[in-house]
C-alpha positions in Angstrom: -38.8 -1.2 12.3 -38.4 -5.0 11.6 -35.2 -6.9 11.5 -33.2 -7.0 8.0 -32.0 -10.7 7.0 -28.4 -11.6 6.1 -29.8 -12.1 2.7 -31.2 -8.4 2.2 -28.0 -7.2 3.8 -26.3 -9.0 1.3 -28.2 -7.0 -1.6 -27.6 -3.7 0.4 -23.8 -3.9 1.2 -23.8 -4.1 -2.9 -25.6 -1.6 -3.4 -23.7 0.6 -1.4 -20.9 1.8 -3.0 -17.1 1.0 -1.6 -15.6 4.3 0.6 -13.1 4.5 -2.0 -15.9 5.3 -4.3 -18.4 6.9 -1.8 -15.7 9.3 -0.2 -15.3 11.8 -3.0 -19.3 12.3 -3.3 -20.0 12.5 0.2 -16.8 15.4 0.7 -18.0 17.2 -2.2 -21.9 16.8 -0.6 -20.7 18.0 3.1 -18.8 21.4 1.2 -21.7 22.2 -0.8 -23.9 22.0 2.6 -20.8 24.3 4.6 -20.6 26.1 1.5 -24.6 27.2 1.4 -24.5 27.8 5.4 -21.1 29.9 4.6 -23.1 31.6 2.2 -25.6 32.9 4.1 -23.5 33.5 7.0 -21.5 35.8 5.2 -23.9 37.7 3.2 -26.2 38.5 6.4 -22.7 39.9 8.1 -21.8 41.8 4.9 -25.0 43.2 4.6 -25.2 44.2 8.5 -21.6 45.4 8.6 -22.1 47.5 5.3 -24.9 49.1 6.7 -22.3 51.1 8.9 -20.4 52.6 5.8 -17.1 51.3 6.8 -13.6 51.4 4.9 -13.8 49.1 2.3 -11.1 47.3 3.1 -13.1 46.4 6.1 -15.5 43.9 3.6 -13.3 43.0 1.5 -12.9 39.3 3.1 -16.4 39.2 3.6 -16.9 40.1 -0.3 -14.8 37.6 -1.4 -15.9 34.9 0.4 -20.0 35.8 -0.6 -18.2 34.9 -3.7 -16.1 32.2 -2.8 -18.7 30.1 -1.2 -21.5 30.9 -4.2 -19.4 30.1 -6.5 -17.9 26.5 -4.6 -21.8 25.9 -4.0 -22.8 25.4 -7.5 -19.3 24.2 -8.1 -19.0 21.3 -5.4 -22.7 20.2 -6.1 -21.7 19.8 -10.0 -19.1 17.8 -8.7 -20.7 15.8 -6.0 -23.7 14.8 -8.7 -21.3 13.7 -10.9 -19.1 11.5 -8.5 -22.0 10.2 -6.3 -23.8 8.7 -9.2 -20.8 7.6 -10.8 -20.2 5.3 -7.8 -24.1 4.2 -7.2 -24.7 3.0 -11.1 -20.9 1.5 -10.8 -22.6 -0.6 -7.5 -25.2 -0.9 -10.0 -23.9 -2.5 -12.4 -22.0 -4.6 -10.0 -25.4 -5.7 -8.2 -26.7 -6.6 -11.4 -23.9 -9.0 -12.3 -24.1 -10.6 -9.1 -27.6 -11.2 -9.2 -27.9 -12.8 -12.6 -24.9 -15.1 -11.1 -27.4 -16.2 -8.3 -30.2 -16.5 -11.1 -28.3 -19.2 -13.1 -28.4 -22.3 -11.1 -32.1 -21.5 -10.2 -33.7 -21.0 -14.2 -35.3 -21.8 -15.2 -37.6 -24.1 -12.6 -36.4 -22.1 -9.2 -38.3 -19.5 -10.9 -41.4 -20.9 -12.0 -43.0 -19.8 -8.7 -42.7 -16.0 -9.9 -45.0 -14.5 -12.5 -43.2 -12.8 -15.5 -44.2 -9.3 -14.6 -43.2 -9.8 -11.2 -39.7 -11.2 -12.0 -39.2 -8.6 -14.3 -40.1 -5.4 -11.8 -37.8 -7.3 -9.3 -34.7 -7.3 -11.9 -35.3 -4.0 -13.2 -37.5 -1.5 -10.8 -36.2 -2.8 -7.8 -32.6 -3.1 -8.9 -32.4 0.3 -10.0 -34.2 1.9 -6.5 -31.2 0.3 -4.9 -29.2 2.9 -6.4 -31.4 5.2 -3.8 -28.9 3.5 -1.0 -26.2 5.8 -1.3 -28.0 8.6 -2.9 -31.0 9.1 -1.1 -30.1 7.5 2.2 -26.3 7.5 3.3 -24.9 10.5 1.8 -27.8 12.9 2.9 -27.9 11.5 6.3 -24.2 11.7 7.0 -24.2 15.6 5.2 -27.0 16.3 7.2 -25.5 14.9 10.5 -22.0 16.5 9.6 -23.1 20.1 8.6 -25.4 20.5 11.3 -22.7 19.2 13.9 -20.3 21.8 12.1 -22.7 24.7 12.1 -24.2 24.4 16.1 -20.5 24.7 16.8 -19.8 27.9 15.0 -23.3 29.7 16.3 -22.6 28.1 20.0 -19.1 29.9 19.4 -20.5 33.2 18.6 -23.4 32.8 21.1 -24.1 29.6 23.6 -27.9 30.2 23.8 -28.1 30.7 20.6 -26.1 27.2 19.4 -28.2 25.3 22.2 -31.8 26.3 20.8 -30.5 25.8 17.4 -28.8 21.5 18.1 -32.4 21.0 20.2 -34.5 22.0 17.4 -32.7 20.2 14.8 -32.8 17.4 17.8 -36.6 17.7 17.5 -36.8 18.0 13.6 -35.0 14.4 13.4 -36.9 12.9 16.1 -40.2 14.4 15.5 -39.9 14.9 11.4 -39.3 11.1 11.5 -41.9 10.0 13.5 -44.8 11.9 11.5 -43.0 10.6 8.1 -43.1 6.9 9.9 -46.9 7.6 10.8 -48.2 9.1 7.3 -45.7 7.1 4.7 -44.6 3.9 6.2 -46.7 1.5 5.5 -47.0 3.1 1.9 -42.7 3.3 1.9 -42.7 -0.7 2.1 -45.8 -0.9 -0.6 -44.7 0.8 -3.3 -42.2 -2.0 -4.6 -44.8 -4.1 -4.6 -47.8 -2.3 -6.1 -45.3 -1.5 -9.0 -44.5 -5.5 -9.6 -48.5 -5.6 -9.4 -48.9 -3.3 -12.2 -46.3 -4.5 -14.5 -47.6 -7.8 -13.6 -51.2 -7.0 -15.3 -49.7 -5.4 -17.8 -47.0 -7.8 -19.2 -49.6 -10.4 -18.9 -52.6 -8.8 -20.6 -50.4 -7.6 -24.3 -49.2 -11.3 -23.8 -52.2 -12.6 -23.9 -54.0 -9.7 -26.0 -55.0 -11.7 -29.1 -56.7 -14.5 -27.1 -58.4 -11.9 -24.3 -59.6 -9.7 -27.7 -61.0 -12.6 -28.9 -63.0 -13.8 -25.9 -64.2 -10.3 -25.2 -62.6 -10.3 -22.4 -60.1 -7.4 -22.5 -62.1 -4.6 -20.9 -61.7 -6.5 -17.6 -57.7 -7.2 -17.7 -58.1 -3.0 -18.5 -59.9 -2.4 -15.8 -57.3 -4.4 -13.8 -54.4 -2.5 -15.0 -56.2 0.4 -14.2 -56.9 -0.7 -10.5 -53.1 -1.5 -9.9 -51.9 1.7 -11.3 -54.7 3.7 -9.5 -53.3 1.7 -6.4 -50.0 2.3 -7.4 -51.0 6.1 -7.1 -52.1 6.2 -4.1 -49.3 4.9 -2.7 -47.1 7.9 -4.0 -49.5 10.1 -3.5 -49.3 9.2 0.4 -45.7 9.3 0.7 -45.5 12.8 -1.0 -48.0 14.1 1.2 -45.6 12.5 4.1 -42.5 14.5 2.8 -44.7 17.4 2.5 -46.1 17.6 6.1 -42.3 16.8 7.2 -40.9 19.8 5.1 -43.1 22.2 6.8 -42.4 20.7 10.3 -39.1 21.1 9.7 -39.5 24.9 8.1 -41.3 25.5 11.5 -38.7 24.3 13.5 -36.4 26.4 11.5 -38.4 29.3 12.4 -38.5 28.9 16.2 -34.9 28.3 15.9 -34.5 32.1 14.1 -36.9 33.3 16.3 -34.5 31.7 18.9 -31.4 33.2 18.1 -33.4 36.7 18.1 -34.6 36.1 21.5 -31.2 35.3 22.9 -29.3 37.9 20.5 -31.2 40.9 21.2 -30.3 41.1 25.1 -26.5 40.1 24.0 -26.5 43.3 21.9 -27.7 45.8 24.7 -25.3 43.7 27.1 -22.9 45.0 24.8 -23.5 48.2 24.4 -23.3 48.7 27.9 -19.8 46.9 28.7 -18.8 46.2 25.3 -17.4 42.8 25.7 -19.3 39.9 26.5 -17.7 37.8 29.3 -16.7 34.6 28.0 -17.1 35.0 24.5 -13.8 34.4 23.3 -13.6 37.6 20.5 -15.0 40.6 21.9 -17.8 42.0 21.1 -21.3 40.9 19.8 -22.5 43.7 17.2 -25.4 43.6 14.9 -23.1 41.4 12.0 -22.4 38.8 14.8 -26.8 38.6 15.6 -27.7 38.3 11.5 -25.5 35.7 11.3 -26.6 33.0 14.2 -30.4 34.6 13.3 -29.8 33.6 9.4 -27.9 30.5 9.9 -30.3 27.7 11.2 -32.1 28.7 7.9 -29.4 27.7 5.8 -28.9 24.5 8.3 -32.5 23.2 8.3 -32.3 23.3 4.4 -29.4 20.4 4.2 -30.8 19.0 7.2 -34.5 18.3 5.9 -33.2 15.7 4.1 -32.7 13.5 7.0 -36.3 12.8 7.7 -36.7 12.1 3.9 -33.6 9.9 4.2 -35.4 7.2 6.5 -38.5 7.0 3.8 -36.2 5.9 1.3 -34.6 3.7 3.9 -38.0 2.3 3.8 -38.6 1.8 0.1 -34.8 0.5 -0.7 -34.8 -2.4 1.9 -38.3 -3.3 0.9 -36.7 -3.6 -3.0 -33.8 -5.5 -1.1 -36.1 -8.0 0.5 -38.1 -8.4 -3.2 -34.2 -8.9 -4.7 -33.2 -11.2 -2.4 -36.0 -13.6 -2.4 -35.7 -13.9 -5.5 -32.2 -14.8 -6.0 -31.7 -16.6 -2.6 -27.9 -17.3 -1.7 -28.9 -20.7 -0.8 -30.1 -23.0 -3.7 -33.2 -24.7 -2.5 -32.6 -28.6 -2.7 -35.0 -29.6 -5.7 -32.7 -27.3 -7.7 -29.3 -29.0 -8.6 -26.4 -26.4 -8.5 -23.6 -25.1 -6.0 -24.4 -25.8 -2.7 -24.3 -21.9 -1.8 -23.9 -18.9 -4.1 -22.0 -15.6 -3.2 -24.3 -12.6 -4.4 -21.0 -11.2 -5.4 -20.5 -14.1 -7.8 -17.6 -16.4 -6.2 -20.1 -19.4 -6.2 -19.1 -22.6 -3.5 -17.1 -25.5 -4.7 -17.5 -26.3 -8.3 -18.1 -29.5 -9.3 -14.8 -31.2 -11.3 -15.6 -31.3 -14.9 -14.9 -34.4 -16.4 -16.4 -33.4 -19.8 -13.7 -35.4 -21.6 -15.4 -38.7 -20.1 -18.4 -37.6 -22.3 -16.6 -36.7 -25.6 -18.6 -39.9 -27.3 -22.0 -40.8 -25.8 -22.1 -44.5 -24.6 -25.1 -44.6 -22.5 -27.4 -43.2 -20.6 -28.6 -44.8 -16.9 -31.7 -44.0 -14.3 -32.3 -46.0 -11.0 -34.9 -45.7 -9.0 -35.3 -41.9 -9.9 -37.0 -39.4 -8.8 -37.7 -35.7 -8.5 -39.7 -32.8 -6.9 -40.6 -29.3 -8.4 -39.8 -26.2 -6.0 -41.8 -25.7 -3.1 -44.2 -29.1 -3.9 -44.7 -30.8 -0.8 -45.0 -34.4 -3.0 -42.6 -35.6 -5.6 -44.0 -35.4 -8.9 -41.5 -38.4 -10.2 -40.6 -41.8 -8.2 -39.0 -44.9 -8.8 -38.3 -44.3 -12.0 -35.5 -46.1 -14.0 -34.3 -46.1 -17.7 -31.6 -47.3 -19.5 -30.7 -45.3 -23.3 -28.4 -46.7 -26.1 -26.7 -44.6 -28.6 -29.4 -44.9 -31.4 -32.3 -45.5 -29.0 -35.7 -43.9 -30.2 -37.6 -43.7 -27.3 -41.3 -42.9 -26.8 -42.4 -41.9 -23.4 -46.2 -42.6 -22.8 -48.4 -41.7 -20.0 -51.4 -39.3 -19.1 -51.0 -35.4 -18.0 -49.3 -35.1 -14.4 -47.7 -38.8 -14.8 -43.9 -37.1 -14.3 -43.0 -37.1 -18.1 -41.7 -33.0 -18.6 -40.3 -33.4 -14.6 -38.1 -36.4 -16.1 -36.9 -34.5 -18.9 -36.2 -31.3 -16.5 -34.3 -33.9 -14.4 -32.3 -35.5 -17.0 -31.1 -32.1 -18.2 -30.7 -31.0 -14.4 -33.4 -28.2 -14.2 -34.5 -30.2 -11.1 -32.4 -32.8 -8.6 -32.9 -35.8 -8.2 -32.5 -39.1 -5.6 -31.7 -42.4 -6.8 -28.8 -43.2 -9.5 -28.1 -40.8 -12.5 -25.4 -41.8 -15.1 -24.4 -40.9 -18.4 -21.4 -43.1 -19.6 -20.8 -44.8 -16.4 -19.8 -41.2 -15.1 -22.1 -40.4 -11.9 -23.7 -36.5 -13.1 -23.5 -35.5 -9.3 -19.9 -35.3 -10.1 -20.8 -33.2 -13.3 -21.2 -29.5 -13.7 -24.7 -28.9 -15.2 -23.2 -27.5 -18.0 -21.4 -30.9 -18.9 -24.5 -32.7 -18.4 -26.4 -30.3 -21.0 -23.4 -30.6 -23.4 -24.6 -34.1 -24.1 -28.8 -33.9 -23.0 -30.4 -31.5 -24.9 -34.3 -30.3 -24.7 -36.9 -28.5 -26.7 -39.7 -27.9 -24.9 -43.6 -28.0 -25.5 -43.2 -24.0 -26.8 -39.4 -23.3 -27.6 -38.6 -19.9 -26.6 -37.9 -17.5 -29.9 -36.4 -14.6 -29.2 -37.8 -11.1 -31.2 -34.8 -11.5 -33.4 -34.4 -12.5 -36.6 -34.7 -16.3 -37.4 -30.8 -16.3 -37.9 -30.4 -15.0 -34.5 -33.3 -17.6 -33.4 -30.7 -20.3 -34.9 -26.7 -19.0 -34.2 -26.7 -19.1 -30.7 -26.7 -22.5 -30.6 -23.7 -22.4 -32.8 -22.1 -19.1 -32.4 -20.3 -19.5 -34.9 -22.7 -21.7 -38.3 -22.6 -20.2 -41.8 -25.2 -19.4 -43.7 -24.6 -22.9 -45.6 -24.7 -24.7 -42.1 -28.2 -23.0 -41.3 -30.0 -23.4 -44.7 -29.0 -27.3 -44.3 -30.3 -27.4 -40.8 -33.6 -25.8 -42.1 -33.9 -28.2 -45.1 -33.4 -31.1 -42.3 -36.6 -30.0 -40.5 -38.0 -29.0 -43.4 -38.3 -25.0 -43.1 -36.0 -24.3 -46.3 -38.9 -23.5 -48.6 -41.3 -21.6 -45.3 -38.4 -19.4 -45.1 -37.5 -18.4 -48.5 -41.0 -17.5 -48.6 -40.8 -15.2 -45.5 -37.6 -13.6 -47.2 -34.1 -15.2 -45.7 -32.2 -15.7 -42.6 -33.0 -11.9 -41.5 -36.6 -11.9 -41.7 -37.9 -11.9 -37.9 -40.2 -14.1 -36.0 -42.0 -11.8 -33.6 -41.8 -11.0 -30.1 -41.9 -14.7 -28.6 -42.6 -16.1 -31.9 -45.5 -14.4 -32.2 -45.2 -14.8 -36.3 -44.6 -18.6 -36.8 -47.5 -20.9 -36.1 -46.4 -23.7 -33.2 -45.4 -26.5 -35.5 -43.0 -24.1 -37.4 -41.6 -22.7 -33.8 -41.6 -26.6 -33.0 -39.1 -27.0 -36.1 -37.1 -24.2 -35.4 -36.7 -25.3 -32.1 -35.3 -28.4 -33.4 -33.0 -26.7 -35.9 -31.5 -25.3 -32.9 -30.9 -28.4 -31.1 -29.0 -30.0 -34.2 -26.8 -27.6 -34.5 -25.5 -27.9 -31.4 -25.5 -31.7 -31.9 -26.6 -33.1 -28.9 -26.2 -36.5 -28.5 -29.0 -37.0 -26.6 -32.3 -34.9 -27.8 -35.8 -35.2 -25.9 -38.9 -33.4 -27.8 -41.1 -33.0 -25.1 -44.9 -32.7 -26.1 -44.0 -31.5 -30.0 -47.5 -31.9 -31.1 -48.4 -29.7 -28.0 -49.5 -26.2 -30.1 -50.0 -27.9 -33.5 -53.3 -28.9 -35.2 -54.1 -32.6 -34.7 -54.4 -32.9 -38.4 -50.4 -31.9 -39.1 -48.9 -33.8 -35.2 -48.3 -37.1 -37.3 -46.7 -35.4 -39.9 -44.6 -33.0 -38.0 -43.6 -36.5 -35.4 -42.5 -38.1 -38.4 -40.5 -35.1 -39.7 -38.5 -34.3 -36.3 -37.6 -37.9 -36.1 -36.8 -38.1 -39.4 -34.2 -35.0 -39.1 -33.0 -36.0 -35.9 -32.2 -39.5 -36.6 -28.5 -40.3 -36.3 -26.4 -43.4 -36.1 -25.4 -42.5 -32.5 -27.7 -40.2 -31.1 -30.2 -40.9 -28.8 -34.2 -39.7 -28.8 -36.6 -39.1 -26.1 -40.1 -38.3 -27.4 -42.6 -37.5 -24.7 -45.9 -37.9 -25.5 -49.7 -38.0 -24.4 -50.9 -38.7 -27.9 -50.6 -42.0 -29.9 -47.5 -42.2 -32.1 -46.8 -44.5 -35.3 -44.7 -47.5 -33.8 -42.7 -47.6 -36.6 -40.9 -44.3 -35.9 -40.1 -45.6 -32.2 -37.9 -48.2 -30.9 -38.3 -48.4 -27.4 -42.1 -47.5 -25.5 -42.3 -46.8 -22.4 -45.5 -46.0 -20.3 -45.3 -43.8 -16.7 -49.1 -44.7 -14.9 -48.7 -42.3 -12.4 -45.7 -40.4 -10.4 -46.1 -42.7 -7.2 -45.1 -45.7 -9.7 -41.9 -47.7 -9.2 -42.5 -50.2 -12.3 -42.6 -48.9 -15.7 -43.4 -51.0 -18.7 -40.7 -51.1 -21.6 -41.8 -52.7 -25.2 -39.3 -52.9 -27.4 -40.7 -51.9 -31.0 -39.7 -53.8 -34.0 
């Protein structure tokens, strides 16, 4: 069984709940166990013992505690379902806190190496398996352990021979049930995380994409895709249930032998008896026909509660492989292209904060690059170099150059998506000594396709402003000029589609904007705007974005690959490639 990282223990010490919270479940577990085993025990020597027609008073115990332990069976195990999952989905919802904590200083470019549907089975899927740690893994392994311990004690008491055959078959249930499980299901165990981020991998991507693969005709082969990864996904399960199945009947075997065991060892015992009447050594006199239904029935009871010990290391399997999937995702380190605390607790208590000196940047003054550069995640080359800049309040700034030249990296950079080497200062203030929430207070970005989310378009709009009136949004939309489209579509409350599926690109592009003015940023870069609009509306749509973001004070940075009206700019700058150190400035006008 390989190693498991500090990382991955990390994710696992969460998930497991705190022994404050574990204890009461796993008590409750080990008397329902004792409590089926009592069961048993006591019915097979009320049985027996009745079969002699005794005085009643002779069974009364033995009648009231059939019903004391039938009744404390379903009882406890009520009880023990609803503590044990009250502590896992508290852990739950603990781990899930911490982890979003560990997400923020990586989105959104620490994350651009995951696909969507991946990401999403490792939040959700592989989250919520972790809540098989205490459930499926600890508590039935220590209530197996326990009630077995417990029960070869009282059959070794009532007859040695007996309690030895019953600890070395439940010896070789363990060892052996494990090994078969490992041999059928392991591989399969560590796979089935996986296979399930595969699947909701094709299909998150193909009902993204549906319109565009309908219209190509290509849709039958993302369907035949999805298909394979669930069929894959399939046989996967399929393999691990036959696993527990083989394991279940190893284990009933071995409860046999065991019964057939205790006969072997009883029988004899009883004729001893019969001739001396006292068995030497025994510790209670006599060993009668109750005594022999009782060590004969019990490992039956025993190897029920301890079958799931077997099961309890393929769950093993399949929780650490959703821990490993968890915490590769959300590492505790930050890797050094993304700016943020220089290590994150998974519990949340992140390193040393950066001092906020947001007061500094109250009122904008300027905005400096020297010698700049930066490098996406994982790239082995930096995709920005040598770059340097220098942004007055009022600036209106176009950024030229081809695709791959380092024009979106220096707008992810200058709202610290990405870190950087070189010099970095907005008014005078060095932004290494800025929290990245300070630094995005003042630098604000819409990107080539703004995220919408499937809300309404006043939900689109207020989150920028939590707190905007309706007068505050209609004047933002007649700024970008949207007043009229969405009147049309019926108000603030019609929707916009999951991912903006119902407004065209320049309109998303708008919106997009809308946002960005409410919260007033006094430094706004529209990177690629005309990206997803018809050539014949990008001039237009240039002209209106500048037009509604122009302000006295604030700054504009408008990337672009495609030629722009020089009378809406009044600074042009020109990246030639990312290996460039000199970059030409024209001032316009």
């Amino acid at each position: 069984m390989r190693g498991v990282s500090a990382e991955t223990r990390e994710v696992l010490r969460l998930a497991q709940p705190s022994p404050r919270q574990f204890a009461p479940g796993l008590i409750m577990a080990v008397v329902t166990g004792l409590a089926a085993v009592g069961l048993l025990a006591t019915a097979a020597w009320l049985i027996t013992r009745a079969s002699d027609m005794p005085p009643i008073m002779y069974l009364n115990v033995a009648i009231v505690g059939v019903r004391f332990f039938a009744l404390s069976r379903a009882g406890f195990r009520y009880g023990e379902r609803l503590a044990s999952h009250d502590a896992a989905f508290r852990s739950l919802a603990r781990l899930r806190v911490a982890i979003y904590r560990r997400l923020v200083p990586l989105a959104p470019d620490g994350l651009a190496g995951t696909r969507r549907g991946d990401l999403l089975s490792r939040l959700v899927s592989d989250v919520d398996q972790l809540q098989d740690l205490p459930l499926r893994v600890v508590s039935p392994a220590l209530t197996a352990v326990i009630v077995a311990a417990l029960s070869v004690t009282t059959v070794w008491i009532i007859l040695p021979l007996a309690g030895v055959t019953l600890l070395i078959s439940l010896i070789l249930a363990a060892v052996v049930g494990s090994l078969v499980q490992s041999r059928i299901s392991s591989a399969v165990d560590e796979e089935i995380a996986p296979r399930r981020a595969a699947l909701d991998d094709a299909v998150m991507d193909t009902l993204g994409r549906i319109d565009v693969l309908t219209a190509f005709s290509a849709l039958d082969s993302r369907v035949a895709t999805i298909q394979a990864a669930d069929a894959s996904l399939r046989t996967a399960q399929l393999r691990r249930a036959l696993g527990s199945g083989v394991v279940a009947a190893l284990v009933s075997l071995l409860a046999g032998l065991a019964t057939v065991a205790a006969l072997y060892y009883g029988v004899p015992a009883l004729v001893f008896v019969a001739n001396s009447n006292e068995i030497p050594g025994l510790g209670w006199g006599v060993f009668t026909g109750p005594y022999l239904a009782m060590v004969v029935l019990i490992p039956i009871a025993v190897f029920e509660v301890f079958q799931s010990l077997p099961q309890a290391l393929s769950a093993w399997r399949v929780v650490r492989t959703s821990a490993e999937r968890v915490a590769s995702v959300a590492p505790t380190t930050v890797p050094p292209e993304i700016p943020g605390f220089v290590t994150v607790d998974v519990a949340g208590s992140a390193g040393t904060r950066r001092d906020s000196t947001r007061s500094h940047l109250s009122v904008f003054t300027g905005l400096t690059l020297d010698n700049a550069g930066a490098s996406w995640p994982g790239a082995t080359s930096p995709a920005l170099n040598g770059f340097s800049l220098t942004l007055n309040p009022g600036d209106r700034l176009l950024l030229e150059g081809t695709s791959g030249s380092g024009k979106t990296t220096l707008a992810h950079l200058l709202v610290r998506f990405l870190e950087f080497t070189g010099t970095y200062r907005i008014n005078n203030v060095d932004v290494h000594s800025l929290d990245a929430d300070d630094v995005r207070s003042v630098v604000g970005l819409v990107e080539q396709s703004p995220h919408l989310f499937d809300d309404s378009i006043r939900q689109n709009l207020v989150f920028a402003l939590p707190d905007a009136t309706d007068a505050q949004l209609h004047s933002v939309l007649v700024r970008v000029g949207l007043d009229a489209w969405v009147a049309e579509r019926g108000g603030l409350d019609s929707p916009v589609g999951e991912r903006g599926t119902l407004v065209s690109g320049g309109q998303a592009q708008r919106l997009g904007l809308a946002r960005a003015l409410l919260h007033n940023f006094p430094v706004l870069i529209l990177d690629e705007p005309t990206a997803n609009v018809d050539p014949g509306f990008a001039d237009e749509l240039v002209r209106d974005i500048l037009t509604a973001a122009s302000d006295t004070n604030r700054a504009i940075i408008l990337i672009s690959h495609v030629p722009v009206d020089p009378a809406l700019v009044t600074v042009r700058m020109s990246l030639s490639s990312v290996d460039s150190a000199s970059v030409s400035r024209t001032t316009v006008g």
